[in-house]
Backbone bond lengths (Angstrom), bond angles and torsions (degrees), N, CA, C in turn:
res aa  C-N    CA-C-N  psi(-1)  N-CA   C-N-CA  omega(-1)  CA-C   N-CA-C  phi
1 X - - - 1.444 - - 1.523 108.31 -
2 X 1.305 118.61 144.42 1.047 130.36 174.35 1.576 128.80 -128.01
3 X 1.385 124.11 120.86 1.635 108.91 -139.88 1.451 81.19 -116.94
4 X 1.422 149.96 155.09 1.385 154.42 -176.31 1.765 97.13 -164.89
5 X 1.213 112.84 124.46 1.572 138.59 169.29 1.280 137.20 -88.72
6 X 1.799 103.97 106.28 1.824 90.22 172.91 1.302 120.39 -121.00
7 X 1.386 98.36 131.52 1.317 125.24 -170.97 1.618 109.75 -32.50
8 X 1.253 144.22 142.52 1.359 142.82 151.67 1.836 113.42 -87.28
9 X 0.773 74.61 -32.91 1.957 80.65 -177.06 1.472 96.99 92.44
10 X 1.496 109.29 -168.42 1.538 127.63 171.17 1.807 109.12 -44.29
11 X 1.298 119.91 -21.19 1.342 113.62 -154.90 1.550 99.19 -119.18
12 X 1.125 130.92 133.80 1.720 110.98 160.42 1.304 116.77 -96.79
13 X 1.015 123.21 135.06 1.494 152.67 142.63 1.509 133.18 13.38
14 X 1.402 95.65 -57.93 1.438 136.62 -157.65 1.763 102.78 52.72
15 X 1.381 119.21 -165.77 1.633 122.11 -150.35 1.938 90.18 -82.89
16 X 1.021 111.48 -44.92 1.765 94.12 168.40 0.983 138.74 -31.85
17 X 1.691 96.27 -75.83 1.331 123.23 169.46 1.279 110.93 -49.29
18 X 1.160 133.18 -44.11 1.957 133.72 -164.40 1.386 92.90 -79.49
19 X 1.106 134.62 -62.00 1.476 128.75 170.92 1.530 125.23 -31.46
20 X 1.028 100.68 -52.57 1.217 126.77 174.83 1.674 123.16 -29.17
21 X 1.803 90.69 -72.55 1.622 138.79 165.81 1.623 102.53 -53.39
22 X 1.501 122.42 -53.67 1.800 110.64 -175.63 1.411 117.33 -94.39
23 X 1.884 110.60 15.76 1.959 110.59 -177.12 1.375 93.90 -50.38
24 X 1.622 139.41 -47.43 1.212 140.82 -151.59 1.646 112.61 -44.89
25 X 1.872 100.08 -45.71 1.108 114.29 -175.94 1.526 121.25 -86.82
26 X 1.379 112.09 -18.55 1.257 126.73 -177.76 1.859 127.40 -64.84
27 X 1.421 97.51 -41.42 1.491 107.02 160.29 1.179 85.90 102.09
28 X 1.696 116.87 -155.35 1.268 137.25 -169.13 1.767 112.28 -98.61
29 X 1.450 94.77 -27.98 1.703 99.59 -157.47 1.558 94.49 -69.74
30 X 1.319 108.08 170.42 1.706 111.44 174.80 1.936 89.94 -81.70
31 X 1.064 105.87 174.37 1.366 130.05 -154.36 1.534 121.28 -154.58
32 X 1.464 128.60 137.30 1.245 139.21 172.55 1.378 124.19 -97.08
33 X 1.639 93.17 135.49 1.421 102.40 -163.64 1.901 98.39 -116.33
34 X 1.052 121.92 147.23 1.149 128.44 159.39 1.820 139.75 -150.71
35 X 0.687 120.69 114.30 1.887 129.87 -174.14 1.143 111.23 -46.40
36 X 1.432 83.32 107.67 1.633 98.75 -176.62 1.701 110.73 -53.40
37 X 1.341 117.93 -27.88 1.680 122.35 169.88 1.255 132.41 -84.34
38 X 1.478 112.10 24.12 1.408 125.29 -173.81 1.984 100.45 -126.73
39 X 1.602 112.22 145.95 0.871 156.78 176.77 1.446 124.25 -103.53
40 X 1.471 123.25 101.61 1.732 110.61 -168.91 1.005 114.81 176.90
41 X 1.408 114.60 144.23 1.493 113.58 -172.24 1.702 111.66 -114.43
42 X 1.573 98.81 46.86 1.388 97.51 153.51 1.704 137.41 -80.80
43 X 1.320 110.01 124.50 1.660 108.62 179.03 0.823 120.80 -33.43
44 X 1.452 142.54 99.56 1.450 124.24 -175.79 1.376 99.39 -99.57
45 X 1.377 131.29 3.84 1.532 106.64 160.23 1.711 126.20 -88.67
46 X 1.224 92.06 24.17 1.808 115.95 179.16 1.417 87.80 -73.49
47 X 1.137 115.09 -59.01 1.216 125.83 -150.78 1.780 115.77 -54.47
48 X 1.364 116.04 -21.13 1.363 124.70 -161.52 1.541 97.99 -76.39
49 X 1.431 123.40 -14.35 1.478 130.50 -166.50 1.152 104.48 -98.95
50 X 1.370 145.46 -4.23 1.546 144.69 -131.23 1.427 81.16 -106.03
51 X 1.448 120.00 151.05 1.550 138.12 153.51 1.730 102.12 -72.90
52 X 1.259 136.59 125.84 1.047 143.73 175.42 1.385 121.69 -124.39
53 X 1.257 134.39 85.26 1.518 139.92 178.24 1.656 92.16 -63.46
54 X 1.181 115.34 -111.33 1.376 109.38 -175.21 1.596 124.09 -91.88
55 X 1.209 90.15 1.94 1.771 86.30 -169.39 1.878 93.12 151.66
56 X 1.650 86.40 128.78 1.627 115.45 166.99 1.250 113.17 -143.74
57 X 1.418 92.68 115.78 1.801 145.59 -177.98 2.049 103.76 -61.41
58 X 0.907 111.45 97.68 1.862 99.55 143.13 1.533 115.73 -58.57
59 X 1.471 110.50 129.45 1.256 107.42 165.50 1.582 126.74 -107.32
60 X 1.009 155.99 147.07 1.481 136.25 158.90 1.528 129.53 -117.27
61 X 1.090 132.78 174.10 1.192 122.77 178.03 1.772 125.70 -60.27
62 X 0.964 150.42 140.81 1.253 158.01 -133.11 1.619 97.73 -84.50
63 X 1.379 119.33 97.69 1.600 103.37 179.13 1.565 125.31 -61.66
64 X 1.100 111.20 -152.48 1.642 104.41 175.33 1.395 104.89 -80.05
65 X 1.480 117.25 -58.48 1.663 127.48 176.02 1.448 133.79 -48.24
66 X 1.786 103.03 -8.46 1.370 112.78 163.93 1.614 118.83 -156.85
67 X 1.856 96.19 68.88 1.418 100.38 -157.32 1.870 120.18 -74.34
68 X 2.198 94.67 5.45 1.343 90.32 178.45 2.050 118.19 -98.66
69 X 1.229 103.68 32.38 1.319 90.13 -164.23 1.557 137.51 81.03
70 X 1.537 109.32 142.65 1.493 93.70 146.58 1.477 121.31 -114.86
71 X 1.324 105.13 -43.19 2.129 109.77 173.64 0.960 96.87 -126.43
72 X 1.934 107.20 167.63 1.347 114.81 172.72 2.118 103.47 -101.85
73 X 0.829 100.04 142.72 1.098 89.31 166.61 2.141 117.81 -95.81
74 X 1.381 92.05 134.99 1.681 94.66 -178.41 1.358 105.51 -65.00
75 X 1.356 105.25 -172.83 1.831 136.54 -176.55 1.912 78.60 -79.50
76 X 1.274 108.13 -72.34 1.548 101.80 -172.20 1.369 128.14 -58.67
77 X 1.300 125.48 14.09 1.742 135.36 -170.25 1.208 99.82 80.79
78 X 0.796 139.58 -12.02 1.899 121.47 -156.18 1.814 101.34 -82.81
79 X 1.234 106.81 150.42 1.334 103.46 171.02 2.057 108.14 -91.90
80 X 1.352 88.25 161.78 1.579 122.49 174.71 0.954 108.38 -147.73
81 X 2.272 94.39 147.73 1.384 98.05 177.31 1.490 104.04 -109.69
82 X 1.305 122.76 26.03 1.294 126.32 170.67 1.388 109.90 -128.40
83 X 1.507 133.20 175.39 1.147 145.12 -176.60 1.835 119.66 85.39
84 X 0.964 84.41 165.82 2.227 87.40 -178.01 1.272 105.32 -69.76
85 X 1.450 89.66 137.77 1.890 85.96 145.99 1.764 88.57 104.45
86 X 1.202 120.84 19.29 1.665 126.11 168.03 1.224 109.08 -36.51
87 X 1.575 109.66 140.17 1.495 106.88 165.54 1.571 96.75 -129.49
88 X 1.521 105.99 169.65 1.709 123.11 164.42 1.468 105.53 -70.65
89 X 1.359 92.02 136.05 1.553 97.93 152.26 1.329 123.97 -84.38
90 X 1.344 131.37 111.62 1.577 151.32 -169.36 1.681 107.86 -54.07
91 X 1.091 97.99 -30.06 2.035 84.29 -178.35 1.845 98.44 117.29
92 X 1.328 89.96 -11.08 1.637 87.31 -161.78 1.451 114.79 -100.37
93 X 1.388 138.59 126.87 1.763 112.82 -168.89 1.792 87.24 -162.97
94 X 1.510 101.12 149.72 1.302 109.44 151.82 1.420 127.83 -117.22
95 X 0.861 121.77 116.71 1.740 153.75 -150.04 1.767 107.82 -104.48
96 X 1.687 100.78 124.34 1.899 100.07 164.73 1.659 97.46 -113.36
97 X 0.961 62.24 147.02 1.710 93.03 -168.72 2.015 95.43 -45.25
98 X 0.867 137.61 -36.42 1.352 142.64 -168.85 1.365 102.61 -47.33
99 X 1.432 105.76 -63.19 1.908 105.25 -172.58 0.966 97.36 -51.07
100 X 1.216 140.56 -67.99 1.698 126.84 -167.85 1.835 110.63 -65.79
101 X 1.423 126.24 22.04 1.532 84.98 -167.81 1.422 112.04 -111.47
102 X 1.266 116.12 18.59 1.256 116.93 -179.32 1.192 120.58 -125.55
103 X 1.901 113.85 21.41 1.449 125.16 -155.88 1.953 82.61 -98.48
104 X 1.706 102.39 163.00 1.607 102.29 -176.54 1.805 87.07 -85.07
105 X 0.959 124.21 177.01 1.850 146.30 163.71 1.187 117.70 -92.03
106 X 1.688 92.99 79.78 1.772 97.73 -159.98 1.780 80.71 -138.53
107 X 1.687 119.48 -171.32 0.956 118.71 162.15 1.721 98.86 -93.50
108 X 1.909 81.60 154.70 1.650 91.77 -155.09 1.469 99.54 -146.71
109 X 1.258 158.69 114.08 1.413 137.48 -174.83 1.384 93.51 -89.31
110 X 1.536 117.69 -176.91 1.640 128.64 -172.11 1.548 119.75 -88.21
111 X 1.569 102.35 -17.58 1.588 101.01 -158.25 1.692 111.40 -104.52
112 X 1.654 112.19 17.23 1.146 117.91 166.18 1.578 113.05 -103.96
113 X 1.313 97.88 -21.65 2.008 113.53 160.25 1.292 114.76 -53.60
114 X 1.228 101.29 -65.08 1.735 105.46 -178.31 1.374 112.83 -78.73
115 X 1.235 134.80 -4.26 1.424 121.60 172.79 1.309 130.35 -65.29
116 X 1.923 103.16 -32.87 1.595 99.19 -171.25 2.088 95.37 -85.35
117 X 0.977 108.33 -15.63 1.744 116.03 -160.09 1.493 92.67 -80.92
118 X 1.645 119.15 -51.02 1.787 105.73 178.74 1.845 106.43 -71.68
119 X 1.309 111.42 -21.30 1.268 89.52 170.73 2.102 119.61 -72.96
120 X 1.259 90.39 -13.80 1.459 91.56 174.00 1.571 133.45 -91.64
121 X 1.449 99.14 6.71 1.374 135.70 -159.02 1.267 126.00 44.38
122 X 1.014 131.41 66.84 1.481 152.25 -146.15 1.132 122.79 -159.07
123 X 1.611 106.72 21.52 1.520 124.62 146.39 1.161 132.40 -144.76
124 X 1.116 118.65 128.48 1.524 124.11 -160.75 1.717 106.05 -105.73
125 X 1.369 108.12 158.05 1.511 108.94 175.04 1.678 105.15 -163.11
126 X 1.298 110.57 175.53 1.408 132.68 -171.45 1.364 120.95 -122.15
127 X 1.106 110.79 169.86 1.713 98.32 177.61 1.515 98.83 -135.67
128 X 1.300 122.97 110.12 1.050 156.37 -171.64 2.030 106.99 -86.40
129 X 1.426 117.40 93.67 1.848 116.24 -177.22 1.504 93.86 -105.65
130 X 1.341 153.76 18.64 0.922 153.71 147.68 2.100 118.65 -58.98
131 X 1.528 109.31 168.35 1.058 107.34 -167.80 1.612 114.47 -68.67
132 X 1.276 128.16 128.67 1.420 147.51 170.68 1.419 117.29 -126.28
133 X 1.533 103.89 151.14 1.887 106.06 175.76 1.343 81.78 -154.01
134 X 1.200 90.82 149.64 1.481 114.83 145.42 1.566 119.92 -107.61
135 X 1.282 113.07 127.27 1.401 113.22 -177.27 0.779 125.47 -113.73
136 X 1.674 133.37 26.30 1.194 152.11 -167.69 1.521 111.43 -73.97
137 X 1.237 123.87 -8.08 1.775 115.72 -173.90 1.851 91.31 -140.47
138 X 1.436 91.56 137.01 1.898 104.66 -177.18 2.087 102.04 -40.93
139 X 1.224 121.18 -14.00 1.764 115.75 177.91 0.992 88.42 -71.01
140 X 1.569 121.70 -80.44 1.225 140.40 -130.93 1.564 81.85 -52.43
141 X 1.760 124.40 -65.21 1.230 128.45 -153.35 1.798 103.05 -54.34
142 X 0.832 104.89 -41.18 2.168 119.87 -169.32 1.471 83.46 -56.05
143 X 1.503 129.43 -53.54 1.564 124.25 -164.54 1.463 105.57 -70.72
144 X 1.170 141.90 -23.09 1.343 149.24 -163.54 1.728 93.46 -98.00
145 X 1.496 125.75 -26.93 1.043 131.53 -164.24 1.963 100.46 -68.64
146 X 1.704 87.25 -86.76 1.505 122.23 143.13 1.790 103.43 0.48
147 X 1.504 105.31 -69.42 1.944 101.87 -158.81 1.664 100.60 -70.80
148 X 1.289 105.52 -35.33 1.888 108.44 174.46 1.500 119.08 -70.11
149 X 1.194 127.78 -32.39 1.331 118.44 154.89 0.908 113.12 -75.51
150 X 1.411 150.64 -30.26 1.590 137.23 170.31 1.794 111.78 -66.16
151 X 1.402 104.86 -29.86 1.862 105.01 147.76 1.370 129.92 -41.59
152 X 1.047 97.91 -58.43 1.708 113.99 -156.41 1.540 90.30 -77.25
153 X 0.992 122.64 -52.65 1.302 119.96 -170.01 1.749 105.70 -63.75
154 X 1.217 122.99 -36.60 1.048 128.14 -176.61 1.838 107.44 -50.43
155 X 1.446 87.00 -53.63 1.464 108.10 -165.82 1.310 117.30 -81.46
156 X 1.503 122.62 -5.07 1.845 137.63 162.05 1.742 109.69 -60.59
């Protein structure tokens, strides 16, 4: 593995924009992204096999903190932002460098990127019922705390 850093400056980005800012370093190949505030024991070497047009989404079941969804995923993988049966997007995605390469290096969030591309069907995703957290707020983190000592202890 090879880990290489780009700077945000005083300002962050958000996941557009930061993408955006490290294509330089990224190369050509599509690429894995993951949230730094997430917790999970999804395979991510599944992922190296995936067909990727522009980008494939992990999805998971709708936690409490975002019980409306973001896409549905179809019968054919593809994501939608309409129809039943919405799921979250997990934090987790593999990305070609294309969707991002013509965005300016500004702050940018992700879900105005992928809007015009799943409407073009040109993103695919999964639905992932395995373990996930988000650990973004001191609970969430105490519960993630909490489930690893009830591990360890398990496993002593």
């Amino acid at each position: 593995m090879r880990i290489r850093y780009s700077d945000e400056g005083d300002t962050a980005l958000e996941t557009a924009g930061g993408i955006a800012k490290a294509l330089p370093l990224l190369g050509e190949a599509p690429f894995l992204t993951l949230n730094a505030d997430v917790a999970c024991d999804f395979p991510l070497e599944k992922l190296r096999t995936v067909d990727v047009d522009l980008a494939h989404l992990v999805m998971i079941p709708n936690p409490p903190h975002h019980p409306a969804g973001d896409f549905a995923v179809t019968p054919t993988g593809q994501l939608s932002e309409v129809g039943s049966g919405k799921l979250t997007y997990s934090g987790i995605g593999v990305y070609r460098p294309a969707l991002f390469a013509n965005l300016a290096i500004e702050p940018l969030k992700l879900r105005p990127v992928l809007n015009g591309a799943i409407q073009a069907g040109r993103i695919s995703g999964e639905r992932y019922n395995g373990y996930w957290l988000d650990i973004g707020t001191p609970e969430r983190l105490h519960d993630l705390s909490e489930r690893l000592t009830k591990a360890a202890e398990s496993a002593a």
